[in-house]
Backbone as a chain_set.jsonl record, in Angstrom:
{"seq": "XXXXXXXXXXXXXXXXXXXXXXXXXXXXXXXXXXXXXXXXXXXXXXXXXXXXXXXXXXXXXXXXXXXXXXXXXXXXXXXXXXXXXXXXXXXXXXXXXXXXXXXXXXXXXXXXXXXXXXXXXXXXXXXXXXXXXXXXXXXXXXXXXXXXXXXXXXXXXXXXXXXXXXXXXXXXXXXXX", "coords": {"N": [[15.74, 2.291, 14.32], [14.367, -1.115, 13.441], [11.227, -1.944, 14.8], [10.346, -5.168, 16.075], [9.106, -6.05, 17.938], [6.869, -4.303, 17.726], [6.054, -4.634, 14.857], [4.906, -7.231, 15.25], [3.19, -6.954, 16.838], [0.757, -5.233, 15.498], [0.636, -6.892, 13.373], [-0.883, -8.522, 14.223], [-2.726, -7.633, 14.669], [-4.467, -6.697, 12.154], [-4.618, -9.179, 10.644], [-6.6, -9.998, 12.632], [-8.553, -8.18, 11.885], [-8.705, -8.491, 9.024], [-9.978, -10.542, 8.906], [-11.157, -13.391, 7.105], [-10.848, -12.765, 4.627], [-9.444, -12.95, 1.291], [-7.252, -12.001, -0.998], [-7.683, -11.095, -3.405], [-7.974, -12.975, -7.138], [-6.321, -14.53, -5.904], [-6.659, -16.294, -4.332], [-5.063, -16.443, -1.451], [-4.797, -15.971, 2.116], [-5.387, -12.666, 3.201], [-4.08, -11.772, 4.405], [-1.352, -12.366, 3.223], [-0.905, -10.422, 1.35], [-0.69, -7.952, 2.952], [1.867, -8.595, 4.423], [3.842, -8.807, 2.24], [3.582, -6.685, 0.939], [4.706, -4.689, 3.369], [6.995, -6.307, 3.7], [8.236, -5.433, 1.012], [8.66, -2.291, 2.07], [11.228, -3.01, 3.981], [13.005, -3.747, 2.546], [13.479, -1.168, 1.263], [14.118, -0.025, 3.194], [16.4, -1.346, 4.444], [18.253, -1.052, 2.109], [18.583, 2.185, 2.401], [18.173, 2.983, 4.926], [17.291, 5.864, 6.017], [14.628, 6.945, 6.842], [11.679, 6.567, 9.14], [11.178, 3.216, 9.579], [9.527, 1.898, 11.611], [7.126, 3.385, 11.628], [6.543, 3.319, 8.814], [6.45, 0.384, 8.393], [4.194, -0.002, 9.889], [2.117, 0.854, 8.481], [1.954, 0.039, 6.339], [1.524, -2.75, 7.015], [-1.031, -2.208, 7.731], [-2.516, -0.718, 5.638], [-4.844, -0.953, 4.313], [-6.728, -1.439, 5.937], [-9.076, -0.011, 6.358], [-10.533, 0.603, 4.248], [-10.832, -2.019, 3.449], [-11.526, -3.328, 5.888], [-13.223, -1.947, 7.499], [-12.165, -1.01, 9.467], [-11.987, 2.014, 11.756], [-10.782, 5.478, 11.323], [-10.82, 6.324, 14.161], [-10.523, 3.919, 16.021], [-8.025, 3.548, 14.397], [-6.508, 5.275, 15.571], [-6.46, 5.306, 18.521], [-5.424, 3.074, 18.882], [-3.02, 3.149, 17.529], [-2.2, 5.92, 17.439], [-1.603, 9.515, 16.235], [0.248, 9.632, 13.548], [0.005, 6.972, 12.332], [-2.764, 6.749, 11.898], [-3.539, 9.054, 10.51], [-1.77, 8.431, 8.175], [-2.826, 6.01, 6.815], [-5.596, 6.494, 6.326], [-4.831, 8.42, 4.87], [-3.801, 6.772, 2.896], [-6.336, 4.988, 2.181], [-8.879, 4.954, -0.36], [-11.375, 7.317, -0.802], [-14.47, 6.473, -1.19], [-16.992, 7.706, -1.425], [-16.484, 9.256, -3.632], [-16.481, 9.682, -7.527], [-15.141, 6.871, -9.355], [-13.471, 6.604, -11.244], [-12.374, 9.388, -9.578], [-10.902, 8.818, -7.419], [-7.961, 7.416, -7.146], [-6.55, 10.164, -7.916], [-7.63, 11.836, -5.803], [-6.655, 10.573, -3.187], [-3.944, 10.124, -3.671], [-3.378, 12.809, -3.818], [-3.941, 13.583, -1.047], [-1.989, 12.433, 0.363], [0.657, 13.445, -0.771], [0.24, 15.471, 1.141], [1.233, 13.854, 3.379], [4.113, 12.392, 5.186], [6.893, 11.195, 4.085], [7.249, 8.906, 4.439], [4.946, 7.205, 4.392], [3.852, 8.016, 2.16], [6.078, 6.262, 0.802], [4.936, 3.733, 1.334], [2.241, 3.76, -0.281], [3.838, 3.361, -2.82], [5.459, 0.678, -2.391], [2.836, -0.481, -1.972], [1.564, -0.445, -4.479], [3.654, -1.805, -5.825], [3.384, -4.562, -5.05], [1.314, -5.177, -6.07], [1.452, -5.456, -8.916], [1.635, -7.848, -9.644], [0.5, -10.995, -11.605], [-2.263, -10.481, -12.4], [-5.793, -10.247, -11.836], [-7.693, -13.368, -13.275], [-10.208, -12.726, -14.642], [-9.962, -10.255, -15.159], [-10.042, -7.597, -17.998], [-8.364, -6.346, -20.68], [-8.602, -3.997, -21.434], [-9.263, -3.215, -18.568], [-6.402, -3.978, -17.478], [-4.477, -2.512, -18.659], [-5.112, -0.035, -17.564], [-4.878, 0.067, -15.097], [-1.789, -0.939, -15.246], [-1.178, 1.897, -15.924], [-2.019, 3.932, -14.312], [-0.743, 2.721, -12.505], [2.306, 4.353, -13.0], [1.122, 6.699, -12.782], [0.895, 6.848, -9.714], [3.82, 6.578, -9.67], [4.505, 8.963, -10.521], [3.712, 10.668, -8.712], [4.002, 10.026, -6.414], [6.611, 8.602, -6.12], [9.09, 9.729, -5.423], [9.357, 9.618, -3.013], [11.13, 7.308, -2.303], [13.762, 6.591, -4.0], [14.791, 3.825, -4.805], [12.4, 2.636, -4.598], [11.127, 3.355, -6.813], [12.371, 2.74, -8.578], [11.841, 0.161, -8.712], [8.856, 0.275, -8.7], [8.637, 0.732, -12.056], [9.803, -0.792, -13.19], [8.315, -3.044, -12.373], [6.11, -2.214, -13.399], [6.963, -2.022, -16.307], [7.563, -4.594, -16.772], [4.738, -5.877, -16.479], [3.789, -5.197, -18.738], [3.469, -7.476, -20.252], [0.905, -8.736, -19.556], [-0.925, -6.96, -20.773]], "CA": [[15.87, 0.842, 14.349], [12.898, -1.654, 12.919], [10.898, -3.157, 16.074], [9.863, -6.198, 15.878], [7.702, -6.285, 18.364], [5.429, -3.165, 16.647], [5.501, -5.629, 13.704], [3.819, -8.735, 15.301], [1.552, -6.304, 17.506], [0.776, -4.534, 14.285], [1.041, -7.966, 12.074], [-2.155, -9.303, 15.06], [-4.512, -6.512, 14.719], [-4.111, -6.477, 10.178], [-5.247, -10.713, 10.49], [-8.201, -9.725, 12.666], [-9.227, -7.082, 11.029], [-8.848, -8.743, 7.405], [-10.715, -11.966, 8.892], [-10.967, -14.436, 6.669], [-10.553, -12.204, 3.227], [-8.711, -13.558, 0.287], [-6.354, -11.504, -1.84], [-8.346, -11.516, -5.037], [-7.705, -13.802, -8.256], [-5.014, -15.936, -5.761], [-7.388, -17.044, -3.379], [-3.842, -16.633, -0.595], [-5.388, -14.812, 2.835], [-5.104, -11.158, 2.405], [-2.475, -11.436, 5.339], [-0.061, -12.618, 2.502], [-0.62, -9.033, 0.747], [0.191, -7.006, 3.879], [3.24, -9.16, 4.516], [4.274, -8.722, 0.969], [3.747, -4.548, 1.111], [5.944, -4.892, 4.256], [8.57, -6.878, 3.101], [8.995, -4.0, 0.426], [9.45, -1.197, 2.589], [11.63, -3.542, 4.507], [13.727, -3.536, 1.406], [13.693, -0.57, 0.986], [14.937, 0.391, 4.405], [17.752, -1.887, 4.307], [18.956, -0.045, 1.338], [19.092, 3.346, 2.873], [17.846, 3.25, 6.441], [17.113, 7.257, 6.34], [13.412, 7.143, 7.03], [11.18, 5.716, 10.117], [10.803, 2.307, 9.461], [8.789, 1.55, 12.38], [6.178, 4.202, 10.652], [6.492, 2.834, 7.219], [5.79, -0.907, 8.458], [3.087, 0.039, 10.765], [1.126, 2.156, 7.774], [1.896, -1.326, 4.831], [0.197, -3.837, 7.728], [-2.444, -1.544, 8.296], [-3.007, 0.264, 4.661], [-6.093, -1.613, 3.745], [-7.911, -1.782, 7.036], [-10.253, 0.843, 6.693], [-11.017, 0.169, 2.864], [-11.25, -3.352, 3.254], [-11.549, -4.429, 6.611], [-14.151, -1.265, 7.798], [-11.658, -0.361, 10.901], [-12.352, 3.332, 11.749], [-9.746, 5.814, 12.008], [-10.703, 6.481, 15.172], [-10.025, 2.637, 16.04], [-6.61, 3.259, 14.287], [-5.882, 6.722, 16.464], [-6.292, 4.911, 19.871], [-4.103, 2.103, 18.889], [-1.307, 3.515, 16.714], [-1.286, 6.993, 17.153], [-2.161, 10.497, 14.731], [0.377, 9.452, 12.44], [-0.505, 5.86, 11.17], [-4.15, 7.249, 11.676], [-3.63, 9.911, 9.715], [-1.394, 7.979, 6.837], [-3.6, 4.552, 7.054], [-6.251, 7.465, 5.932], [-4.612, 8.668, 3.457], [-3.641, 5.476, 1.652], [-7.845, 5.243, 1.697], [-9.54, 5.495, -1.078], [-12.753, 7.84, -0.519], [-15.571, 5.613, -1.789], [-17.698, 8.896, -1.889], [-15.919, 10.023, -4.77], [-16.313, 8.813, -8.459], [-14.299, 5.669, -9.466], [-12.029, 7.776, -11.916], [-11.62, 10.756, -8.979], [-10.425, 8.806, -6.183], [-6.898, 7.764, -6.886], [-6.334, 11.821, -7.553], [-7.492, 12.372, -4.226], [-5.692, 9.406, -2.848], [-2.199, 10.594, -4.202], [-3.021, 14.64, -3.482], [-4.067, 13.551, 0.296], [-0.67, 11.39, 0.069], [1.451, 14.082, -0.885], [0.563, 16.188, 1.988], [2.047, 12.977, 4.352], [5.14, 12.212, 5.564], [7.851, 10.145, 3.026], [7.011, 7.207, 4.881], [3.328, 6.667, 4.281], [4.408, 7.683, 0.477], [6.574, 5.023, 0.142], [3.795, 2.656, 1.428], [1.564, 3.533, -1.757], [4.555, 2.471, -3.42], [5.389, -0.579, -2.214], [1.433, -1.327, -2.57], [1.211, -1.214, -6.365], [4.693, -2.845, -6.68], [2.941, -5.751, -4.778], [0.028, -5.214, -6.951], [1.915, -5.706, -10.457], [1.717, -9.07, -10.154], [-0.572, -11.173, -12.312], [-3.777, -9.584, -12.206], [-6.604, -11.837, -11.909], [-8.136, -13.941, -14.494], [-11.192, -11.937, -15.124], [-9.621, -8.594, -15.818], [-10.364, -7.45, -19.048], [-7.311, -6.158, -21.67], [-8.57, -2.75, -20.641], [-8.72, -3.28, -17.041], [-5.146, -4.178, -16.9], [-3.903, -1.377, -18.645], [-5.558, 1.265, -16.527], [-4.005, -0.371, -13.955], [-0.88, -0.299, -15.761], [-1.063, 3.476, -16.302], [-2.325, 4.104, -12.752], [0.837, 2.809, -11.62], [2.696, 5.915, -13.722], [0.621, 8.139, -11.956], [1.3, 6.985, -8.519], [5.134, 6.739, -9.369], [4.808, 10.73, -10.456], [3.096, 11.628, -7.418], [4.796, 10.055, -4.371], [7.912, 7.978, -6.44], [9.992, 10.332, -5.164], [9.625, 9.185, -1.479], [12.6, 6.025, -2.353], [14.376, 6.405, -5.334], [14.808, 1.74, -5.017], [10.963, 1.659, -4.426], [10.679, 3.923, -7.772], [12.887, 2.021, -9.864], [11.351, -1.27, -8.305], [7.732, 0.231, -9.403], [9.055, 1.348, -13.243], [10.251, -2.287, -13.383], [7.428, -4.162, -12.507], [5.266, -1.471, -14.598], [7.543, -2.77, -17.256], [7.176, -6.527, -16.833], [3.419, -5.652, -16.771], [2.909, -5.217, -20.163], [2.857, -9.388, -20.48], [-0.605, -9.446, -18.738], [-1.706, -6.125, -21.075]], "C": [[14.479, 0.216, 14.227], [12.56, -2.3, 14.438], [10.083, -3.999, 16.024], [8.635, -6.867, 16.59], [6.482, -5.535, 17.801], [5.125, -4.19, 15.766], [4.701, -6.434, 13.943], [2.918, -8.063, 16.248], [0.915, -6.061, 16.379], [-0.067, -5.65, 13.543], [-1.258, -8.644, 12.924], [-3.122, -8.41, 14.876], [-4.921, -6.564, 13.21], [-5.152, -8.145, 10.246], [-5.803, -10.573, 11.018], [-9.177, -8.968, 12.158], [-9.773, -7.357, 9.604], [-9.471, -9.758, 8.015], [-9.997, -12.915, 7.978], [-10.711, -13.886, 4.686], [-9.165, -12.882, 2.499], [-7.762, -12.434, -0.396], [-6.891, -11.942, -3.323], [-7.698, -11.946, -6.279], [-6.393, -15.112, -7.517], [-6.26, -16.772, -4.988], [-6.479, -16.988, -1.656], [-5.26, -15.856, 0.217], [-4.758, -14.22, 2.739], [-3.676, -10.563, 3.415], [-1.184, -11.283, 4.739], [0.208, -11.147, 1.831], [-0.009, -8.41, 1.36], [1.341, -7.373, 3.913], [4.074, -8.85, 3.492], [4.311, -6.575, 0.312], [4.593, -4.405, 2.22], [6.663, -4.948, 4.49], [8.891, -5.637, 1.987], [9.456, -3.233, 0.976], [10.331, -2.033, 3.511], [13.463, -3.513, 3.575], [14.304, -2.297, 1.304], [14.505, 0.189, 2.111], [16.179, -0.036, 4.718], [18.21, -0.944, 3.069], [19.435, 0.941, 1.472], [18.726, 3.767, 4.385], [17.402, 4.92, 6.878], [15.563, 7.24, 6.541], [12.938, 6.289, 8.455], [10.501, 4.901, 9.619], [9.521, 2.354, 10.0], [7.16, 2.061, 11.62], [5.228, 3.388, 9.469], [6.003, 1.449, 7.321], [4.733, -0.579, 8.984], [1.818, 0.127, 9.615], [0.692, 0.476, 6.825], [1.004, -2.105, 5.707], [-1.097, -3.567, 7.66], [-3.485, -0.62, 7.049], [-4.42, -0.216, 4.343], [-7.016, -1.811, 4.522], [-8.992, -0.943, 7.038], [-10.781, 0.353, 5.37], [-11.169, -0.812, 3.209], [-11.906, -3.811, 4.447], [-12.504, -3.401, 7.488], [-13.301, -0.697, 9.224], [-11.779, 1.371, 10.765], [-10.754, 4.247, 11.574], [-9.238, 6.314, 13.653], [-9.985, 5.324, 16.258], [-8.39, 2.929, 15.884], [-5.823, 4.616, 15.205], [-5.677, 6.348, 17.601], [-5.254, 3.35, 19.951], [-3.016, 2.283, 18.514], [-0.739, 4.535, 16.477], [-1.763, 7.935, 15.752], [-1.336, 10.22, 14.026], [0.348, 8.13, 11.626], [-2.02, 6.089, 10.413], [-4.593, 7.69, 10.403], [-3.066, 8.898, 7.919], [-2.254, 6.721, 6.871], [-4.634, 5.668, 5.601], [-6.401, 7.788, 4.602], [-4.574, 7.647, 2.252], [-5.139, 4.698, 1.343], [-8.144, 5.727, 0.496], [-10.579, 6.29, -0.816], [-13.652, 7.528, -1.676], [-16.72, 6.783, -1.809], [-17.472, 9.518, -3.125], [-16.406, 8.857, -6.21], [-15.343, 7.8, -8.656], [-13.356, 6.314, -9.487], [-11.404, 8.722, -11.063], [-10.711, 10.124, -7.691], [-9.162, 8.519, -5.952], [-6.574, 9.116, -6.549], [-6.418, 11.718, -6.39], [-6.66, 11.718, -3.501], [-4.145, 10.244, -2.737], [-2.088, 12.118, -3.456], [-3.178, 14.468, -1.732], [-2.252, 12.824, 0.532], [0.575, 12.358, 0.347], [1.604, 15.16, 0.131], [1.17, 14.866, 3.337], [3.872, 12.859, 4.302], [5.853, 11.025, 4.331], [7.231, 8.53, 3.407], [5.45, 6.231, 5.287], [3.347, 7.059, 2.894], [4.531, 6.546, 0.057], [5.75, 3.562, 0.184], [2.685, 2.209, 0.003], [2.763, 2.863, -3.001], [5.035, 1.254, -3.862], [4.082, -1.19, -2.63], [1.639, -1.769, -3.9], [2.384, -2.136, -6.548], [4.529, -3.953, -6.232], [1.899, -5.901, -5.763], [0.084, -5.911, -7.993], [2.384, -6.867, -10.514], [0.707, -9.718, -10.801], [-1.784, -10.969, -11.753], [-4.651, -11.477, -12.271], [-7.139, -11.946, -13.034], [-9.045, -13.059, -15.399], [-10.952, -10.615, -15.397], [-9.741, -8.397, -17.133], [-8.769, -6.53, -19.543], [-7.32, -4.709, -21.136], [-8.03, -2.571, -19.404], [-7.18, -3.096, -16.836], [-4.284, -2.959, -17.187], [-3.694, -0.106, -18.064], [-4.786, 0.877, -15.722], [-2.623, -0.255, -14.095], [-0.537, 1.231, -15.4], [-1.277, 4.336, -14.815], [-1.072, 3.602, -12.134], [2.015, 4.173, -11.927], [2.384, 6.719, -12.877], [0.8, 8.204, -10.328], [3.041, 6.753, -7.974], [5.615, 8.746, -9.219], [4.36, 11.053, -9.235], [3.77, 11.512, -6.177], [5.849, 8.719, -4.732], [9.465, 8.481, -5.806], [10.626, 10.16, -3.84], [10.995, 8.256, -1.42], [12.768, 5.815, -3.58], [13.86, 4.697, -5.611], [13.694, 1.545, -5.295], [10.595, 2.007, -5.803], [11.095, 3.411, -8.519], [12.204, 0.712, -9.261], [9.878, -1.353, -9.444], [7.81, 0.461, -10.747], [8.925, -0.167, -13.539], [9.442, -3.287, -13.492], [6.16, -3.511, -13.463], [5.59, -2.036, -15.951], [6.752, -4.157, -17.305], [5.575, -6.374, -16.832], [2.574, -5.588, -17.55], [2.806, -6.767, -20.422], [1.784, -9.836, -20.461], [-1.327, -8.418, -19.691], [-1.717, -6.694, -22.986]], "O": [[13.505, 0.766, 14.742], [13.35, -2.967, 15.106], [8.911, -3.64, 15.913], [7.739, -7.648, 16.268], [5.392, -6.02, 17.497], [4.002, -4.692, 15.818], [3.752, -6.623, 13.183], [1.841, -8.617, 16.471], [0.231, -7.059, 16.156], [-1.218, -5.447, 13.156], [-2.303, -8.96, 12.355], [-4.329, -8.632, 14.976], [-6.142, -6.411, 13.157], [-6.329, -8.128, 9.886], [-6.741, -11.015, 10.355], [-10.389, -9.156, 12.058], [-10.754, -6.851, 9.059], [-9.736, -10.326, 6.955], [-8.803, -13.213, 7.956], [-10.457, -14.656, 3.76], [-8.127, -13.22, 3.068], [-7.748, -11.692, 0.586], [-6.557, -12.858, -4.075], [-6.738, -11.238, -6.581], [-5.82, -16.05, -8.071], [-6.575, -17.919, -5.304], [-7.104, -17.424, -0.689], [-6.261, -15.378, -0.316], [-3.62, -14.465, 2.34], [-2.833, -9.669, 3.347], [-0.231, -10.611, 5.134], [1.356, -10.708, 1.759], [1.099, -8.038, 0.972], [2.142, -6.567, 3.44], [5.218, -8.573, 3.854], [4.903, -5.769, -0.406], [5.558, -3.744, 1.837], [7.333, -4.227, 5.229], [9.863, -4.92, 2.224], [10.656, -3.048, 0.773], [10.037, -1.398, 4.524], [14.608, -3.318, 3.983], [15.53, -2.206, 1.252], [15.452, 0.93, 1.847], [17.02, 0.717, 5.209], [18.584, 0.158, 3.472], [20.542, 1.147, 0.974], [19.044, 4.857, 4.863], [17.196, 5.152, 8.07], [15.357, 8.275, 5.909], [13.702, 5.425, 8.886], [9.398, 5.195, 9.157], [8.528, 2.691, 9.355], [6.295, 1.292, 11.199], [4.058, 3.05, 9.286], [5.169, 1.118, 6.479], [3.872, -1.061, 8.248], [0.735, -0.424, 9.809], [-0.415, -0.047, 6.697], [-0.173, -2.231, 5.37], [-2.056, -4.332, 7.561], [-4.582, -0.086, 7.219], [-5.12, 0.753, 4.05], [-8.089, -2.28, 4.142], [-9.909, -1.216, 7.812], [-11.662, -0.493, 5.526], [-12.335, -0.708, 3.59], [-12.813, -4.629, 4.302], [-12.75, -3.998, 8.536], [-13.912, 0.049, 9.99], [-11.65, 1.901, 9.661], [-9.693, 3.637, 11.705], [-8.148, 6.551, 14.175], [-9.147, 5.629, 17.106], [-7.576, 2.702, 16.779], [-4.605, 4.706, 15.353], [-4.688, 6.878, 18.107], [-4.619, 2.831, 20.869], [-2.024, 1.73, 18.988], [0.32, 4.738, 15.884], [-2.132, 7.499, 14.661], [-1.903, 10.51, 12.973], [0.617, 8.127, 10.425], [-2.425, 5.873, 9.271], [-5.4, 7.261, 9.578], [-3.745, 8.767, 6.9], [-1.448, 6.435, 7.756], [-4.448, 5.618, 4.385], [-7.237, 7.674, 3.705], [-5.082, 7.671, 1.131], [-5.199, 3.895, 0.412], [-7.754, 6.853, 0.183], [-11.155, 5.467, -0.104], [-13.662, 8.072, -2.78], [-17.581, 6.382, -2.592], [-18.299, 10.29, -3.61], [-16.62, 7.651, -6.088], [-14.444, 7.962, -7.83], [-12.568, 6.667, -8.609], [-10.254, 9.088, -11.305], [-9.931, 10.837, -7.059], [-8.693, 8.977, -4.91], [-6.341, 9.47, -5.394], [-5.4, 11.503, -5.732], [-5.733, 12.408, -3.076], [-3.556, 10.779, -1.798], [-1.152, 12.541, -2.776], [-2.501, 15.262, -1.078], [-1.616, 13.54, 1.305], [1.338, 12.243, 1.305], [2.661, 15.783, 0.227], [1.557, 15.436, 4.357], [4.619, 13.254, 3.407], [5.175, 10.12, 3.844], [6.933, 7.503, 2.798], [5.087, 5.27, 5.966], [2.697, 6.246, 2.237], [3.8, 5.854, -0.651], [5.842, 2.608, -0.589], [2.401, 1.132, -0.52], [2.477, 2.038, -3.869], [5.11, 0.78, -4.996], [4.016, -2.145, -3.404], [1.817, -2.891, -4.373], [2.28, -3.124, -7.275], [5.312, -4.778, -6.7], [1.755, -7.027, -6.238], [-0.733, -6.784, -8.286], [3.355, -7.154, -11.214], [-0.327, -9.059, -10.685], [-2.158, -11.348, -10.643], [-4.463, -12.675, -12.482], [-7.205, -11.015, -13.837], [-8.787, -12.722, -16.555], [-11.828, -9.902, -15.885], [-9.407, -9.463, -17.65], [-8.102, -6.089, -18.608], [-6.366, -4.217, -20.535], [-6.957, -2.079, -19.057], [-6.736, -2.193, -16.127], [-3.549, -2.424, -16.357], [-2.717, 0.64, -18.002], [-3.754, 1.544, -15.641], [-2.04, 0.43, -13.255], [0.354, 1.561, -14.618], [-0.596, 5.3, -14.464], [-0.498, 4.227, -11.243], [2.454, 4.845, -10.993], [3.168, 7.42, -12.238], [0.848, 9.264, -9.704], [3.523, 6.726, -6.842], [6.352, 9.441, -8.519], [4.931, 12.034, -8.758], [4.047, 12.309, -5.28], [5.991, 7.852, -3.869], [10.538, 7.881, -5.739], [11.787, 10.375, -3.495], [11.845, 8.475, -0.558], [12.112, 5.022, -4.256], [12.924, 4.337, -6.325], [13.416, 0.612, -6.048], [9.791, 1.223, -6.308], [10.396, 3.36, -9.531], [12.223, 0.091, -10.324], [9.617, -2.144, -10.35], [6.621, 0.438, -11.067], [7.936, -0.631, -14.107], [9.535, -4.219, -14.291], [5.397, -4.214, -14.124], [4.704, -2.476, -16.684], [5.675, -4.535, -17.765], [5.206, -7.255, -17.607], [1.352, -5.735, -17.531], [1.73, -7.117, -20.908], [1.406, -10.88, -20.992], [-2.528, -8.686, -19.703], [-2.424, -6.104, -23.802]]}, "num_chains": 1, "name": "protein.A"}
């Protein structure tokens, strides 16, 4: 069962953490992103309820806090526990790595997690594949494009809905390419 209180504990630590950050090319605060990766697996849980929600929301509020918002994982281990820790983590990019290598790692760290820090990278991009921002270049968008492909093969498999959701908006995507 989803708990609602985890969510708005959860929802309060994500809006201090992101400060005052924007959601790039809208200008929205970046709160609206999490909310909007959230509401997917939210979706997606109503559809088939077989996975731990609770999990799966905790990981979407919280996916971007270390990449963006510098929270440690140690930070996220004493508040939420080795497995948001751990999947938060994973859904990290490692900024040590080349540009080009770090999805790969991303996805292959991914695939050793649980379904329900999967489906989180999921939901991300299918929040993602909305209009890109202004300044993206013809290239840019496509990579991005194509980078969605690669993170439907790798961990699409977690929610059939979230996989046809991401195909779909991969689709509608070519407009902006």
């Amino acid at each position: 069962m989803w708990n609602q209180d985890s969510f708005a504990r959860t929802l309060d630590f994500a809006v201090k953490a992101h400060g005052d950050q924007k959601v790039p090319g809208s200008g929205a605060p970046y709160v609206v992103h999490l909310v909007k990766v959230a509401s997917e697996v939210l979706r997606a849980w109503a559809e088939s309820r077989d996975f731990d929600v609770d999990l799966s929301v905790t990981c979407a509020l919280l996916h971007d806090s270390m990449e963006d918002a510098g929270v440690t994982h140690d930070a996220l281990l004493k508040r939420f526990g080795v497995a948001v820790a751990d999947g938060v983590q994973a859904l990290t990019k490692d900024e040590r790595l080349e540009k080009k290598e770090q999805m790969g790692d991303s996805l292959r760290r991914l695939q050793q997690q649980p379904r329900e820090v999967q489906l989180v990278k999921v939901a991300d991009r299918i929040t993602n594949l909305e209009q890109p921002p202004g300044h993206w270049s013809p290239q840019k968008r496509a990579a991005y494009r194509d980078e969605a492909k690669q993170i439907g093969d790798a961990v699409g498999s977690s929610h059939a809905g979230l996989a046809a959701r991401l195909e779909a908006r991969r689709q509608a995507y070519l407009a902006f390419c």
